[in-house]
Each structure stands twice: as structure tokens, then as C-alpha cells.
C-alpha positions in Angstrom: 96.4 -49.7 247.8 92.6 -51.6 247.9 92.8 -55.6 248.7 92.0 -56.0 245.1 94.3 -53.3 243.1 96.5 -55.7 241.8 93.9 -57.8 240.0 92.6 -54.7 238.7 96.0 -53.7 237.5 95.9 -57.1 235.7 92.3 -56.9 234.3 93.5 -53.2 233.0 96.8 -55.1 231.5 95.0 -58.0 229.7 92.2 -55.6 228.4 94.7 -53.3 226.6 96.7 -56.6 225.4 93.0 -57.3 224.1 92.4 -53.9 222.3 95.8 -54.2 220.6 95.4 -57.7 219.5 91.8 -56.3 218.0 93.5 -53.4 216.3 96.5 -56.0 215.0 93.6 -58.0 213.3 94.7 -60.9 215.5 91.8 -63.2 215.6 91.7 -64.9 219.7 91.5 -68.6 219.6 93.3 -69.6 216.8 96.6 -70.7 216.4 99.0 -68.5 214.3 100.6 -70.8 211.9 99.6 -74.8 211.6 102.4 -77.0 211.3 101.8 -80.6 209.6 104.6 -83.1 208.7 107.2 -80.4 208.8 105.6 -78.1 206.4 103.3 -75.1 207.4 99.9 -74.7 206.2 99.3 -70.7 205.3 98.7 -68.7 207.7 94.7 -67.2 207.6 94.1 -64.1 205.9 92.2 -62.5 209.5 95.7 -64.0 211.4 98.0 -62.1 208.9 97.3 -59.0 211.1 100.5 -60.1 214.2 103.5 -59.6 212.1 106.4 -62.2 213.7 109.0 -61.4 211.3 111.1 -59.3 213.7 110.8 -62.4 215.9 113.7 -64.5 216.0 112.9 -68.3 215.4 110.4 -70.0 213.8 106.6 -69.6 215.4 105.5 -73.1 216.4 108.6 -74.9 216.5 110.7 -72.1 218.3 107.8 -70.8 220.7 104.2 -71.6 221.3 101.3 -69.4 219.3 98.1 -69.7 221.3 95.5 -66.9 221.0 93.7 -68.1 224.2 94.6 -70.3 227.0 93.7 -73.8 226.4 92.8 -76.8 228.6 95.6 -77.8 230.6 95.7 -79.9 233.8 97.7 -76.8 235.9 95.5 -76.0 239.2 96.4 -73.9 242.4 95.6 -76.7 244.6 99.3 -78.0 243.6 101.3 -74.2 244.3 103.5 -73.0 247.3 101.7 -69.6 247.8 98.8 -68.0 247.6 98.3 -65.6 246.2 101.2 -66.0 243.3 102.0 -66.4 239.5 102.7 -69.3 237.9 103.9 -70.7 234.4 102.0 -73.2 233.0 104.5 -75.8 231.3 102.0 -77.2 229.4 101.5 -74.6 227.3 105.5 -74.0 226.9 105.6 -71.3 229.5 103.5 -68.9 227.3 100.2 -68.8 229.5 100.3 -68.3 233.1 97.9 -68.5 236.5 97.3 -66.1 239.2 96.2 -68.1 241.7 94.5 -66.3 244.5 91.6 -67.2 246.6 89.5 -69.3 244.2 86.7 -67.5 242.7 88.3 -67.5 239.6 87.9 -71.6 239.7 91.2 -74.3 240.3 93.1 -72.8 237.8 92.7 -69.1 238.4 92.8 -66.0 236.6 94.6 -67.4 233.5 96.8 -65.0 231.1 98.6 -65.3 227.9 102.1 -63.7 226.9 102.3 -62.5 223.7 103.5 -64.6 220.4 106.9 -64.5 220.7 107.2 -64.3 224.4 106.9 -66.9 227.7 106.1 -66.7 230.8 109.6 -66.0 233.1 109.0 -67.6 236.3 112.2 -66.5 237.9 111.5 -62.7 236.8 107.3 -62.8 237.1 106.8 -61.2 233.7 106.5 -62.1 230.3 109.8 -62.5 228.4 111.0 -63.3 224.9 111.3 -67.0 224.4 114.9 -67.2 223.9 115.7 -65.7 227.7 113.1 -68.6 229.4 113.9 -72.0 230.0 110.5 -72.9 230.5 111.2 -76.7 232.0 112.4 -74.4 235.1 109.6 -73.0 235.9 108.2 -75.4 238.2 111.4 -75.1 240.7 110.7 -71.6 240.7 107.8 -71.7 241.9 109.0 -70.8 245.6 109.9 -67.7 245.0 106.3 -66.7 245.0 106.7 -67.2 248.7 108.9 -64.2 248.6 107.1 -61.0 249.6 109.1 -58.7 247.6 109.8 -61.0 244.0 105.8 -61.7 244.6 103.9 -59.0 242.7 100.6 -60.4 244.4 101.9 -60.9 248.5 100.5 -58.5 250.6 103.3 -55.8 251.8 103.7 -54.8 255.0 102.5 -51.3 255.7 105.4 -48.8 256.5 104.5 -48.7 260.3 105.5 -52.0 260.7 108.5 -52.0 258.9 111.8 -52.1 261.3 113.2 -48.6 260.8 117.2 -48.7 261.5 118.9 -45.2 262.7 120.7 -42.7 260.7 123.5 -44.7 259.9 122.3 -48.2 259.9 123.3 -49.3 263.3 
């Protein structure tokens, strides 16, 4: 596979993720329902398009509904490995970072999991909320130095791989 398959298989991920979002009506950048003293406010008429319904929990209160990444102090320069995936806690586990070799700036190449879904650190995918315990995720972090769990480490080529004999002695 090309150095730079993986990102492409990434780009190709969060472009269809895009598309549907577009064909859903889901308008990027704003948040699904507001929440004020306990009581929602109703839900935009454009945002009606991503039916939760079939979601257990409550949106907001339950799990996170951010339509974009925003702001957050997470940067590479604080991770084990590089490349890797990371959860960013600040955002309740539901965005996450590729971090790679910086030309995608300190915080990398930064994704968002579906409403109703987080970031699992300890499986490197996106997961529904009740399965992630996103104050975790940072602990987790090492296993991005893991070859194998770490989507993003190179692999090593099958030449160089120790080949046992028939039997595995």
C-alpha cells in the first residue's frame, strides 16, 4: 500500500460521512438541539433532517452533538506515537486527531463521530456512546504504540516477518 493510503482511506471515509450528512439535511456547524436551564430550545427546521429517535438517551445531556470540530486545546505535541488516533476529551470523546507528521497543523487531521456515537480509544473507531467511557481515553493512549491495534503504524513487509516451520517449532 502507498505511504499515504491510509489518509486517503480517511479522506474517502469523512467525504461519504459528508455526502450523507448533506443528503440527511444535517446542516455542519451547528449544534443539534440547545439545551438552556434544563429545558431544550426546538430543534431548527434545516437540523430536523438527523433523526436521533432510535438513539438511546437524551442528545446533549447523554452524548455530545457537534456538527464540526470545535476549538479545543488537544495537540500532537502531547501524544505517545506518531502517527496514531486520539480522542479528544474535550469534546466528550466524539471528535478525534490523527496525528501524523504535521502538515495538517498541532492538532492534526481532526474527525467527528457521528451524533450518537464517540470516539473508542481502546477499539480506534467510532462507537455508540453507551460502550465509551470517554475519561479513559487518555490512558489509552499507548496503545497507539502498538503496531497492530494502530490502524496508522507502518507494518512490516512480509519479508521481514519471522516465518516459523510447519508446525510452529
Amino acid at each position: 500500500m502507498a505511504p499515504h493510503a491510509p489518509m486517503v482511506l480517511v479522506a474517502a471515509a469523512c467525504a461519504l460521512a459528508l455526502l450523507r450528512s448533506a443528503q440527511a439535511g444535517v446542516v455542519l456547524g451547528q449544534p443539534l438541539l440547545l439545551h438552556q436551564a434544563g429545558g431544550r430550545l426546538p430543534v431548527r427546521e434545516a437540523e430536523k433532517g438527523q433523526d436521533l429517535s432510535k438513539v438511546p438517551g437524551t442528545p446533549g445531556l447523554d452524548y455530545p452533538t457537534y456538527h464540526e470540530v470545535p476549538p479545543t486545546s488537544f495537540s500532537c505535541d502531547h501524544v505517545p506515537a506518531l502517527p496514531g488516533i486520539y480522542a479528544n476529551v474535550e469534546t466528550g470523546c466524539q471528535a478525534y486527531h490523527v496525528c501524523h507528521d504535521g502538515r495538517e497543523g498541532p492538532q492534526g487531521a481532526s474527525f467527528l463521530c457521528t451524533n450518537g456515537t464517540l470516539f473508542n480509544q481502546h477499539e480506534f473507531a467510532c462507537d455508540w456512546w453507551y460502550n465509551v467511557d470517554c475519561s479513559q481515553a487518555p490512558s489509552l493512549y499507548s496503545l497507539n504504540l502498538d503496531p497492530v491495534k494502530n490502524p496508522y503504524a507502518p507494518k512490516p513487509k512480509p519479508e521481514e516477518a519471522v516465518l516459523l516451520p510447519h508446525g510452529g517449532k
